[in-house]
N, C-alpha and C positions, 0 to 999 in steps of 0.2 A: 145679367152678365156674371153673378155670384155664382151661379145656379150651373149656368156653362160652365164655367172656372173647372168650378168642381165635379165635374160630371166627365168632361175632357182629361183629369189628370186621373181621375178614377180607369176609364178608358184604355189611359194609357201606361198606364200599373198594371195592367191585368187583375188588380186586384177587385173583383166587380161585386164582392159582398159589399162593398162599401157604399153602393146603390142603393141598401138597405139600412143605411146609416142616418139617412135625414130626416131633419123635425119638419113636422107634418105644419105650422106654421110657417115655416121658410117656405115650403114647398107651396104653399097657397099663396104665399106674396111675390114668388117669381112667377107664378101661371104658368106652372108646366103644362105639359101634355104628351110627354113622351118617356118621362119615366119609366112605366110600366112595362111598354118595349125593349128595352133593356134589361130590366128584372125579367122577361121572360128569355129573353138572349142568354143571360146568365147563370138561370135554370138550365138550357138547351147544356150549354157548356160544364154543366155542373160533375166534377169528380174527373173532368180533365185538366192536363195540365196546356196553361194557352200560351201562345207566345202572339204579345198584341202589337202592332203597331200603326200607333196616329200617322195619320196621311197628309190631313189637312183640318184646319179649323178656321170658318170665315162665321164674321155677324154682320154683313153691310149693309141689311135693312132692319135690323134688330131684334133681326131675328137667326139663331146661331144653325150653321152647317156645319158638322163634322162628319169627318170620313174613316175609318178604320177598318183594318182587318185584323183575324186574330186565328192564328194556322193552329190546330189541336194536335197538341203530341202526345203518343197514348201511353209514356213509360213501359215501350213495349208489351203492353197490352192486345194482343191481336181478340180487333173486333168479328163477332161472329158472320161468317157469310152472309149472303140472300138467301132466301130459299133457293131459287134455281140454280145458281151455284155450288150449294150445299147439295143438290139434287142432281147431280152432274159428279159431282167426286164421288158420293154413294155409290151413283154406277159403276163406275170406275173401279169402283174396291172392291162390290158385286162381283164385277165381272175377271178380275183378275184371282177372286178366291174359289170363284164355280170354274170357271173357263166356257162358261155360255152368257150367250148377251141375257140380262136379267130384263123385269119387268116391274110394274109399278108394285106388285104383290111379292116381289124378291127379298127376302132378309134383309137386313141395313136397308132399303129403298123405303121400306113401309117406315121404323123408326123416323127415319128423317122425315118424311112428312107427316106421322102422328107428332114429331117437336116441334114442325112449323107449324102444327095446327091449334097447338097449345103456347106458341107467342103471339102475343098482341103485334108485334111489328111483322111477322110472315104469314100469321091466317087469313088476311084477307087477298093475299096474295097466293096464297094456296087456292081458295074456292075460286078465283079470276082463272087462275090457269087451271083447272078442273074442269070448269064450267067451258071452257073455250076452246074453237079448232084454230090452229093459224102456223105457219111456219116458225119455224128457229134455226139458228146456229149456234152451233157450239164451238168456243176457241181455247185453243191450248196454248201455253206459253210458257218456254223453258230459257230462265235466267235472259229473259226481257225478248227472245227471237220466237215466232212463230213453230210451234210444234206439231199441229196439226186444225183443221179448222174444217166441218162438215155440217151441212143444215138444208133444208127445205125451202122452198118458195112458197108453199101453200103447202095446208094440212094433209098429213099422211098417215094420220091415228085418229084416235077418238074423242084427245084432248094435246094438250101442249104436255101436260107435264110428261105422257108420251114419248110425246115429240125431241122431248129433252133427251130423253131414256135410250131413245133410241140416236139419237144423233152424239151425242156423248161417246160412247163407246165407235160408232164409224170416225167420230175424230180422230180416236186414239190409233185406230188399228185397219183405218182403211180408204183414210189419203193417200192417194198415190204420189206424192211429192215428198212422204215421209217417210222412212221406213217406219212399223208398227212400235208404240210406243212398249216400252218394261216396265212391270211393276215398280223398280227401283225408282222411276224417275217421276212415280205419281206424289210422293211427298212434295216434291219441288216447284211440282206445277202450280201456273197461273192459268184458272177458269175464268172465260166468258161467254154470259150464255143471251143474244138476242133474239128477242120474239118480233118477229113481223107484223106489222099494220097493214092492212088491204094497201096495196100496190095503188096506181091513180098512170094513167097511161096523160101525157105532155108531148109536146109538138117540139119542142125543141132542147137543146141544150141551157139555153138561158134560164129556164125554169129551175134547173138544178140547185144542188147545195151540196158541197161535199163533207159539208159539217152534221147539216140535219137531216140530208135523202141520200138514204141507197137508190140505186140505179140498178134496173133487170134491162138487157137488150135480146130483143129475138126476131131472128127470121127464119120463118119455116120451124123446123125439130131443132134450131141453133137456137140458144139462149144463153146468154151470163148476166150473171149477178155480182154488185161489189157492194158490202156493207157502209153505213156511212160510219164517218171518222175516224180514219186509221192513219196509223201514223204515215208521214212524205205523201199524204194523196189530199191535197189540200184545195184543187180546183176543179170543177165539174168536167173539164177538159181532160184532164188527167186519167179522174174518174171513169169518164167514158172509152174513154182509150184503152186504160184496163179490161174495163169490163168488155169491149166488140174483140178485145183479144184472147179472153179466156172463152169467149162461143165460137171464136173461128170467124168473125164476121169480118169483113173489110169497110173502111172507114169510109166508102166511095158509094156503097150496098144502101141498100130501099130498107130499112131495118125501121121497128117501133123501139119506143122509149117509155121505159114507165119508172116512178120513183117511191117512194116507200118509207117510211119512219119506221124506228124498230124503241123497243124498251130494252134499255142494256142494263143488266145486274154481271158485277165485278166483285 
Protein backbone atom coordinates (compact mmCIF):
# COMPACT_ATOMS: atom_id res chain seq x y z
CA UNK A 1 0.00 0.00 0.00
CA UNK A 2 3.12 2.38 0.72
CA UNK A 3 4.50 1.50 -2.58
CA UNK A 4 1.11 2.37 -4.34
CA UNK A 5 0.70 5.58 -2.17
CA UNK A 6 3.59 6.67 -3.87
CA UNK A 7 3.69 5.60 -7.08
CA UNK A 8 -0.07 6.95 -7.81
CA UNK A 9 0.96 10.62 -6.44
CA UNK A 10 4.18 10.28 -8.45
CA UNK A 11 1.73 9.52 -11.39
CA UNK A 12 -0.24 11.97 -10.79
CA UNK A 13 2.45 14.98 -10.65
CA UNK A 14 3.68 14.20 -13.87
CA UNK A 15 6.68 14.38 -12.15
CA UNK A 16 7.87 10.74 -13.10
CA UNK A 17 11.77 11.16 -12.27
CA UNK A 18 10.61 10.46 -8.97
CA UNK A 19 10.15 6.64 -10.15
CA UNK A 20 13.88 6.81 -9.84
CA UNK A 21 13.78 7.92 -6.35
CA UNK A 22 13.34 4.69 -4.27
CA UNK A 23 15.42 2.55 -2.00
CA UNK A 24 15.98 -0.55 -3.35
CA UNK A 25 15.12 -2.24 0.13
CA UNK A 26 11.65 -0.73 0.27
CA UNK A 27 11.16 -1.89 -3.13
CA UNK A 28 12.01 -5.54 -2.16
CA UNK A 29 9.64 -5.44 0.86
CA UNK A 30 6.51 -4.16 -1.24
CA UNK A 31 7.28 -7.08 -4.07
CA UNK A 32 6.88 -4.95 -6.90
CA UNK A 33 6.80 -6.00 -10.29
CA UNK A 34 5.89 -3.18 -12.37
CA UNK A 35 8.15 -0.49 -11.61
CA UNK A 36 10.14 -0.88 -14.50
CA UNK A 37 7.21 -0.29 -16.89
CA UNK A 38 6.82 2.90 -15.81
CA UNK A 39 10.55 3.84 -15.83
CA UNK A 40 10.31 2.84 -19.34
CA UNK A 41 6.96 4.97 -19.85
CA UNK A 42 9.08 7.77 -18.59
CA UNK A 43 11.85 7.40 -20.81
CA UNK A 44 9.29 7.10 -23.75
CA UNK A 45 7.98 10.74 -22.49
CA UNK A 46 11.28 11.97 -21.74
CA UNK A 47 12.06 15.94 -22.69
CA UNK A 48 8.37 16.35 -23.14
CA UNK A 49 6.14 18.32 -21.36
CA UNK A 50 3.05 15.96 -19.83
CA UNK A 51 -0.05 16.96 -18.68
CA UNK A 52 -1.16 13.74 -16.39
CA UNK A 53 -4.29 12.84 -15.26
CA UNK A 54 -5.28 10.00 -12.56
CA UNK A 55 -8.46 8.41 -13.62
CA UNK A 56 -8.89 5.98 -11.05
CA UNK A 57 -7.02 3.92 -8.19
CA UNK A 58 -8.62 0.52 -6.78
CA UNK A 59 -6.66 -2.34 -4.52
CA UNK A 60 -9.77 -4.75 -3.62
CA UNK A 61 -7.86 -7.84 -3.76
CA UNK A 62 -4.64 -6.32 -2.67
CA UNK A 63 -3.50 -6.00 -5.31
CA UNK A 64 -3.56 -2.06 -6.64
CA UNK A 65 -5.28 -0.92 -10.21
CA UNK A 66 -4.43 2.45 -11.43
CA UNK A 67 -5.54 4.16 -14.41
CA UNK A 68 -4.01 7.31 -16.05
CA UNK A 69 -3.45 9.20 -18.99
CA UNK A 70 -0.85 11.68 -19.84
CA UNK A 71 -1.55 14.00 -23.15
CA UNK A 72 2.23 15.34 -24.42
CA UNK A 73 2.62 18.88 -25.29
CA UNK A 74 5.45 19.56 -27.47
CA UNK A 75 6.19 23.54 -26.37
CA UNK A 76 5.43 23.98 -29.97
CA UNK A 77 7.87 21.75 -31.00
CA UNK A 78 6.77 20.42 -34.41
CA UNK A 79 7.70 16.78 -34.52
CA UNK A 80 9.17 15.58 -37.73
CA UNK A 81 6.83 13.93 -40.45
CA UNK A 82 6.69 10.11 -41.52
CA UNK A 83 8.66 9.39 -44.15
CA UNK A 84 5.61 9.07 -46.57
CA UNK A 85 4.43 12.23 -45.66
CA UNK A 86 7.68 13.81 -45.76
CA UNK A 87 7.80 12.22 -49.26
CA UNK A 88 4.57 13.59 -50.56
CA UNK A 89 5.47 17.53 -49.60
CA UNK A 90 8.93 16.87 -51.46
CA UNK A 91 6.87 16.12 -54.36
CA UNK A 92 5.01 18.82 -54.11
CA UNK A 93 7.91 21.44 -53.90
CA UNK A 94 9.45 19.29 -56.76
CA UNK A 95 6.92 19.83 -58.69
CA UNK A 96 5.75 23.28 -58.20
CA UNK A 97 9.71 24.47 -58.79
CA UNK A 98 10.23 22.18 -62.15
CA UNK A 99 6.63 22.38 -63.22
CA UNK A 100 6.89 18.63 -64.31
CA UNK A 101 5.67 15.77 -62.23
CA UNK A 102 9.16 14.60 -60.66
CA UNK A 103 10.29 11.21 -59.74
CA UNK A 104 12.05 9.33 -57.09
CA UNK A 105 15.57 10.49 -58.69
CA UNK A 106 14.16 14.34 -58.77
CA UNK A 107 16.12 16.98 -56.45
CA UNK A 108 14.69 17.35 -52.99
CA UNK A 109 12.89 13.59 -53.55
CA UNK A 110 16.34 11.86 -53.39
CA UNK A 111 17.42 14.16 -50.14
CA UNK A 112 14.30 13.04 -48.32
CA UNK A 113 14.71 9.70 -48.71
CA UNK A 114 18.80 9.66 -48.31
CA UNK A 115 17.45 11.46 -44.50
CA UNK A 116 14.94 8.88 -44.02
CA UNK A 117 17.51 6.41 -44.72
CA UNK A 118 19.80 7.74 -42.20
CA UNK A 119 16.98 7.79 -39.09
CA UNK A 120 16.53 4.99 -37.13
CA UNK A 121 12.69 5.67 -36.87
CA UNK A 122 12.14 6.03 -41.04
CA UNK A 123 14.76 3.48 -42.59
CA UNK A 124 13.13 0.60 -42.09
CA UNK A 125 10.06 2.12 -43.35
CA UNK A 126 11.86 3.35 -46.44
CA UNK A 127 13.28 -0.44 -47.40
CA UNK A 128 9.14 -1.86 -46.67
CA UNK A 129 8.01 0.78 -49.21
CA UNK A 130 10.96 0.17 -51.65
CA UNK A 131 10.71 -3.28 -51.50
CA UNK A 132 6.95 -3.23 -52.13
CA UNK A 133 4.06 -3.06 -54.87
CA UNK A 134 0.59 -2.01 -53.44
CA UNK A 135 -1.81 1.02 -53.86
CA UNK A 136 -2.02 4.33 -51.96
CA UNK A 137 -3.71 7.59 -51.52
CA UNK A 138 -2.68 10.57 -50.89
CA UNK A 139 -4.94 13.38 -48.89
CA UNK A 140 -4.69 16.92 -48.73
CA UNK A 141 -6.17 19.14 -46.14
CA UNK A 142 -6.45 22.87 -46.02
CA UNK A 143 -7.34 24.53 -42.48
CA UNK A 144 -9.12 21.03 -41.44
CA UNK A 145 -11.62 20.68 -45.22
CA UNK A 146 -10.55 18.27 -47.83
CA UNK A 147 -8.22 19.87 -50.57
CA UNK A 148 -7.78 17.18 -52.82
CA UNK A 149 -7.43 13.29 -52.41
CA UNK A 150 -6.06 10.78 -55.36
CA UNK A 151 -4.59 7.07 -54.91
CA UNK A 152 -4.71 3.67 -56.46
CA UNK A 153 -6.28 0.26 -55.61
CA UNK A 154 -3.58 -1.81 -56.71
CA UNK A 155 0.11 -1.01 -57.79
CA UNK A 156 0.86 1.06 -60.71
CA UNK A 157 4.63 1.41 -60.36
CA UNK A 158 7.39 -0.46 -59.43
CA UNK A 159 7.31 0.30 -55.74
CA UNK A 160 4.97 2.41 -53.28
CA UNK A 161 7.34 4.96 -52.75
CA UNK A 162 6.18 5.56 -56.52
CA UNK A 163 3.19 5.17 -56.03
CA UNK A 164 3.31 8.10 -53.42
CA UNK A 165 5.20 10.16 -56.15
CA UNK A 166 2.95 9.85 -58.38
CA UNK A 167 -0.30 10.22 -56.59
CA UNK A 168 0.82 13.22 -54.64
CA UNK A 169 1.01 15.62 -57.28
CA UNK A 170 -2.58 14.16 -59.10
CA UNK A 171 -3.98 15.11 -55.56
CA UNK A 172 -2.90 18.40 -55.83
CA UNK A 173 -3.67 19.18 -59.43
CA UNK A 174 -5.96 16.76 -60.76
CA UNK A 175 -9.12 16.00 -58.72
CA UNK A 176 -11.64 17.04 -60.40
CA UNK A 177 -13.86 18.34 -57.31
CA UNK A 178 -11.02 20.82 -56.80
CA UNK A 179 -9.76 23.33 -58.66
CA UNK A 180 -5.65 22.71 -58.89
CA UNK A 181 -3.91 23.51 -55.90
CA UNK A 182 -1.10 26.87 -55.74
CA UNK A 183 2.06 26.88 -54.46
CA UNK A 184 1.00 29.36 -51.83
CA UNK A 185 -1.20 27.03 -50.12
CA UNK A 186 1.38 24.16 -50.03
CA UNK A 187 2.90 25.66 -46.56
CA UNK A 188 -0.51 25.26 -44.98
CA UNK A 189 -1.27 21.93 -45.93
CA UNK A 190 -2.26 18.90 -44.13
CA UNK A 191 -0.66 15.39 -45.84
CA UNK A 192 -2.13 12.02 -45.68
CA UNK A 193 -0.67 9.23 -47.24
CA UNK A 194 -2.48 5.46 -47.01
CA UNK A 195 -0.92 2.47 -48.30
CA UNK A 196 -3.27 -0.47 -49.25
CA UNK A 197 -3.37 -4.18 -47.86
CA UNK A 198 -4.49 -6.80 -50.42
CA UNK A 199 -8.36 -6.18 -50.58
CA UNK A 200 -10.30 -9.64 -49.16
CA UNK A 201 -13.69 -9.88 -51.21
CA UNK A 202 -17.03 -10.52 -48.16
CA UNK A 203 -20.59 -11.43 -48.84
CA UNK A 204 -21.97 -9.05 -47.05
CA UNK A 205 -22.16 -5.74 -45.36
CA UNK A 206 -22.11 -7.09 -41.73
CA UNK A 207 -18.51 -8.10 -42.21
CA UNK A 208 -17.59 -4.29 -42.47
CA UNK A 209 -15.89 -1.76 -40.13
CA UNK A 210 -15.93 1.69 -40.95
CA UNK A 211 -13.27 2.28 -38.43
CA UNK A 212 -10.68 -0.46 -39.46
CA UNK A 213 -11.92 -1.55 -43.51
CA UNK A 214 -12.08 0.48 -46.42
CA UNK A 215 -14.59 -0.81 -48.84
CA UNK A 216 -14.06 -1.12 -52.94
CA UNK A 217 -17.50 -1.88 -54.81
CA UNK A 218 -17.65 -3.09 -58.45
CA UNK A 219 -19.76 -4.19 -61.09
CA UNK A 220 -18.60 -4.57 -64.38
CA UNK A 221 -15.87 -1.35 -65.39
CA UNK A 222 -17.96 0.35 -62.25
CA UNK A 223 -15.91 0.47 -59.20
CA UNK A 224 -15.60 2.76 -55.86
CA UNK A 225 -13.47 3.04 -53.21
CA UNK A 226 -13.99 4.60 -49.61
CA UNK A 227 -10.88 4.88 -47.20
CA UNK A 228 -11.52 3.58 -43.71
CA UNK A 229 -12.01 6.40 -40.86
CA UNK A 230 -12.82 9.54 -42.04
CA UNK A 231 -14.44 11.78 -40.29
CA UNK A 232 -19.07 11.65 -40.25
CA UNK A 233 -18.60 8.08 -42.06
CA UNK A 234 -18.84 6.13 -38.97
CA UNK A 235 -21.15 2.96 -40.12
CA UNK A 236 -20.45 0.39 -42.75
CA UNK A 237 -23.89 1.38 -44.01
CA UNK A 238 -22.96 4.75 -44.63
CA UNK A 239 -19.78 3.58 -45.95
CA UNK A 240 -21.15 1.61 -48.55
CA UNK A 241 -23.63 3.99 -49.61
CA UNK A 242 -20.77 6.37 -50.34
CA UNK A 243 -18.86 4.15 -51.85
CA UNK A 244 -22.01 2.37 -54.79
CA UNK A 245 -22.38 6.27 -55.09
CA UNK A 246 -19.16 7.46 -56.21
CA UNK A 247 -19.08 4.02 -58.96
CA UNK A 248 -22.54 4.93 -60.18
CA UNK A 249 -23.88 1.74 -58.73
CA UNK A 250 -27.31 1.39 -57.51
CA UNK A 251 -28.08 -0.01 -54.00
CA UNK A 252 -30.67 -2.59 -55.62
CA UNK A 253 -27.66 -3.93 -58.40
CA UNK A 254 -25.86 -7.61 -58.17
CA UNK A 255 -22.41 -5.73 -57.15
CA UNK A 256 -19.14 -7.45 -55.12
CA UNK A 257 -17.81 -6.26 -51.87
CA UNK A 258 -14.31 -6.31 -50.85
CA UNK A 259 -12.70 -4.64 -47.75
CA UNK A 260 -9.14 -3.61 -47.17
CA UNK A 261 -6.87 -2.14 -44.25
CA UNK A 262 -4.53 0.56 -45.13
CA UNK A 263 -1.25 1.84 -42.93
CA UNK A 264 -2.06 5.66 -42.43
CA UNK A 265 1.08 8.07 -41.77
CA UNK A 266 -0.12 11.82 -40.66
Amino acid sequence: PQFDRQVVEILASGNLSGLLAFDDDFLEQAAECGLRSFIMMAGALDASTVKPDLLSYEGPFGVGYAVATFLVENDGITAAPPFPVALARATLEAYFATGRRPHSGTSGIVETIMQAQGSSSDSECVRDLAGRKAGAFVSLHKEGELRGCIGTISATTGNVIDEIIQNAVSAAVEDPRFPPLSEPELSGLEIKVDVLNEPETVDSASRLDAKRFGVIVSKGFRRGLLLPDLEGVDTPELQLAIALRKAGILPDEDYQIERFEVIRYQ
